[in-house]
N, C-alpha and C positions, 0 to 999 in steps of 0.2 A: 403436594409440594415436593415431595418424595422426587417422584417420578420428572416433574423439571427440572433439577438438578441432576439427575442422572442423564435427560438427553442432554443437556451443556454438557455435561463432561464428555459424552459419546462426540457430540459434535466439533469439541475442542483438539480430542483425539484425534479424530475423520482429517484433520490436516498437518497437511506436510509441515513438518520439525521447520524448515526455515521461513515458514510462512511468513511468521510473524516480522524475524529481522527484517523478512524484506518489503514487508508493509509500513516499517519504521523507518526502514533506508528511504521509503519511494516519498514519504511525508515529509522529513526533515529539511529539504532545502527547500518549501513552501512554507515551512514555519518559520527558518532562520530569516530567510528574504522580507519577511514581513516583521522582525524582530528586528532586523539592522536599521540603526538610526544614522541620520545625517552627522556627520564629525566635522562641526568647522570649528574653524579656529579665525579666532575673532581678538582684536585691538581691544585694549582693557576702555579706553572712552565708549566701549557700543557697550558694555556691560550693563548702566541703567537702561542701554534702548532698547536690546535683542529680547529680553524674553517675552514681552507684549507679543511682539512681532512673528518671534519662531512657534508663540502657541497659537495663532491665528493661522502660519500657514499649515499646521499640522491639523488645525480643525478643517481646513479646505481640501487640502489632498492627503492626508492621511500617513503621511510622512513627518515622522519624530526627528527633532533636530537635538545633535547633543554639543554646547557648544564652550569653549577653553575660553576665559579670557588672559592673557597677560601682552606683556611689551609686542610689539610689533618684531621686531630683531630677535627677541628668542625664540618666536612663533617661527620665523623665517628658519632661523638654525636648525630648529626642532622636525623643520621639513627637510629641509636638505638632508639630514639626517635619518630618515624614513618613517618620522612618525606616523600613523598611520589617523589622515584628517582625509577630510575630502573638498572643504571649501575655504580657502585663506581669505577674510575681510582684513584688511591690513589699513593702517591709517594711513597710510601715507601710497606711494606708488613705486617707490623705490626699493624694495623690500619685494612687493610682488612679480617686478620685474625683473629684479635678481634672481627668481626662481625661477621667469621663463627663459633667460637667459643662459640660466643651469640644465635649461633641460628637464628642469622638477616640476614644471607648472605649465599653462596655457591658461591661454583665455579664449570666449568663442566668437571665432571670425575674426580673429587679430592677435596683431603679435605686442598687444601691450594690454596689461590688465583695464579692468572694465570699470573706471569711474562710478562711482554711486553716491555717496557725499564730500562737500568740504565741513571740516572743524573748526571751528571756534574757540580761540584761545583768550582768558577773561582773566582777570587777577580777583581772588576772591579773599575774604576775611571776615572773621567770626562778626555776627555784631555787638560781644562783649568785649571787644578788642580795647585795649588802650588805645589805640591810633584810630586817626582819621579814616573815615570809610575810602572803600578803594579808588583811587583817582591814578593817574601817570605820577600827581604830586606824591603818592605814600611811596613810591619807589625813590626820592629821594630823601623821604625823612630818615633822618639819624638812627631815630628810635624803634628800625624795621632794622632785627636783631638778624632775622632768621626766616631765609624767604624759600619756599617751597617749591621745587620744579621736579620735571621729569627726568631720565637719564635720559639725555643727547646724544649717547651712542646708540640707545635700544628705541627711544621713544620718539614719534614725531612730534607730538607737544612738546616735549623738551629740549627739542632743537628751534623750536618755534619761539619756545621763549629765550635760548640764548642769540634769538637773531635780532628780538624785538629788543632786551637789552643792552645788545650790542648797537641799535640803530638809535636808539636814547642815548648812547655815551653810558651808559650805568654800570657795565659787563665786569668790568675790571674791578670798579669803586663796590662793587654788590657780592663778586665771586666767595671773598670768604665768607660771606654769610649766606649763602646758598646750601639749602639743604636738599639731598639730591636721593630722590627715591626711585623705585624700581619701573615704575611704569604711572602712568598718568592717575588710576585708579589710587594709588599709593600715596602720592603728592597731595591729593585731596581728602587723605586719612590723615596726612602729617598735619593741615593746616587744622582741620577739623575738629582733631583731638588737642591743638595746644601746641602740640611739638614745634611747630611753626607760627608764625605771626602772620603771615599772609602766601599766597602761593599763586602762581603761573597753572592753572588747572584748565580743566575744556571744559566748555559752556555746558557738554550734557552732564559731567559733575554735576554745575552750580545748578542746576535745573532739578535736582533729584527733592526729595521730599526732604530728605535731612539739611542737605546744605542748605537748600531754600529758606528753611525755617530758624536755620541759628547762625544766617551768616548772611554777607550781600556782594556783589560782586561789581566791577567797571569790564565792560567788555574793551580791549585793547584796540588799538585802531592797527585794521588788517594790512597798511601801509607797512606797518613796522616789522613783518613777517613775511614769507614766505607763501602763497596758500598754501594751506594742508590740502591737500586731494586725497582720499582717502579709497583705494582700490583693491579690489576681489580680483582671486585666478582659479581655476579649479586645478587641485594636487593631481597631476598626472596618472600618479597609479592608485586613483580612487574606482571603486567600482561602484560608487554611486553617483555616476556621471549622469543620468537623467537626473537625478532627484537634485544633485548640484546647479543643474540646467535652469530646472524650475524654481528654483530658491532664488535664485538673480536675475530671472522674471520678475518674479513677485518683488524683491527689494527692491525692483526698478519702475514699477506701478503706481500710476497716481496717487492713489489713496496711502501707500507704503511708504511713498516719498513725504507728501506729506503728513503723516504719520514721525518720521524724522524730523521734521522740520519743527514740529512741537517737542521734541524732544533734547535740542539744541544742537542740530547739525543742518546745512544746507543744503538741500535737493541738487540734485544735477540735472531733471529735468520738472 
């Protein structure tokens, strides 16, 4: 035993003093490369949908997706500002093409982001509510104190829903009693929890496990709205432009689409 330990040492010696740095040097960007994850940034409605979805395609290609969700408009700021994402799912398409317009984003093969769902905006409410289940009619009872929405500057649900209230005549008659949360994901904690009586939320909200089970929803008639079109850019100075590539392959794939489409958004193809 002696004696193997003594040639390790002899052989440890036997090489040159920088050997080693530079066997660490020549290793590390084969480890980092394989350490870095995808950074998108993502609309707080894909929040219930994306993680099914980014662990599927990680199981396929081997690429770890790391992903933010909040408002669509701080995600936007956040970029213009350099945070450092590599793929913006945005709900809306106006937000993404703010960025390719800045010069902060593209899309590939065109100069307007790349479609992948519309959303669904549903008026949802507890089913231990004192009010009537959700109908157009609960928007005008008296007794709906305190109604739940998105910010209309940050959110495209929540301009969604000031379009539909405003195409009912309600806008004005409802605004003080409008409770006005951060992002769509928020709106559907205020009703959920009590703080509200009923809310203007997106269908993959009311789809998730909990809303499902303590609450019920009327889906709004899409008349009354705008569509949501809800579009992807890749961040210009991402350096993970393949793996960006093939992420919006894959959310664009039959199976993925519909995959969405149970989850309460509508395929684009």
């Amino acid at each position: 035993m002696r004696r193997i330990l003594l040639r390790s040492k002899s052989w440890r010696a036997s090489l040159p003093t920088p050997f080693f740095p530079f066997l660490f040097a020549l290793l590390l960007p084969c480890a980092t490369a394989a350490q870095t994850p995808l950074r998108v940034a993502a609309a707080a409605d894909l929040e219930p949908v994306l993680p099914p979805i980014l662990a599927q395609f990680e199981q396929q290609t081997g690429v770890h997706v790391d992903a933010t969700y909040q408002a669509s408009a701080m995600l936007t700021t956040q970029i213009e500002n350099g945070a450092p994402f590599d793929l913006f799912l945005s709900a809306d398409m106006g937000f993404p093409q703010r960025l390719i317009d800045a010069h902060v984003a593209d899309a590939p093969d065109s100069s307007t982001p790349v479609p992948y769902a519309y959303g669904t905006l549903v008026l949802w409410a507890r089913k231990d509510s004192h009010l009537p289940p959700p109908s157009l009619a609960l928007l005008s009872n008296p007794d709906l104190k305190r109604l739940a929405i998105a910010n209309p500057d940050r959110a495209p649900y929540g301009r969604a829903a000031v379009a539909a209230l405003t195409s009912l005549k309600l806008y004005d008659t409802l605004k003080p009693r409008i409770v006005t949360a951060e992002n769509i994901a928020q709106a559907a904690q205020f009703v959920d929890s009590g703080n509200a009586d009923a809310g203007l939320i997106s269908l993959t909200s009311a789809f998730t496990p909990r809303l499902s089970s303590s609450g019920s929803y009327f889906v709004v008639p899409r008349d009354l709205y705008p569509p949501i079109e809800q579009g992807a850019v890749i961040v210009s100075k991402s350096t993970q432009r393949d793996a960006a590539h093939k992420f919006l392959e894959f959310l664009l794939s039959p199976a993925v689409q519909a995959q969405l489409a149970k989850s309460g958004l509508t395929p684009v193809r």
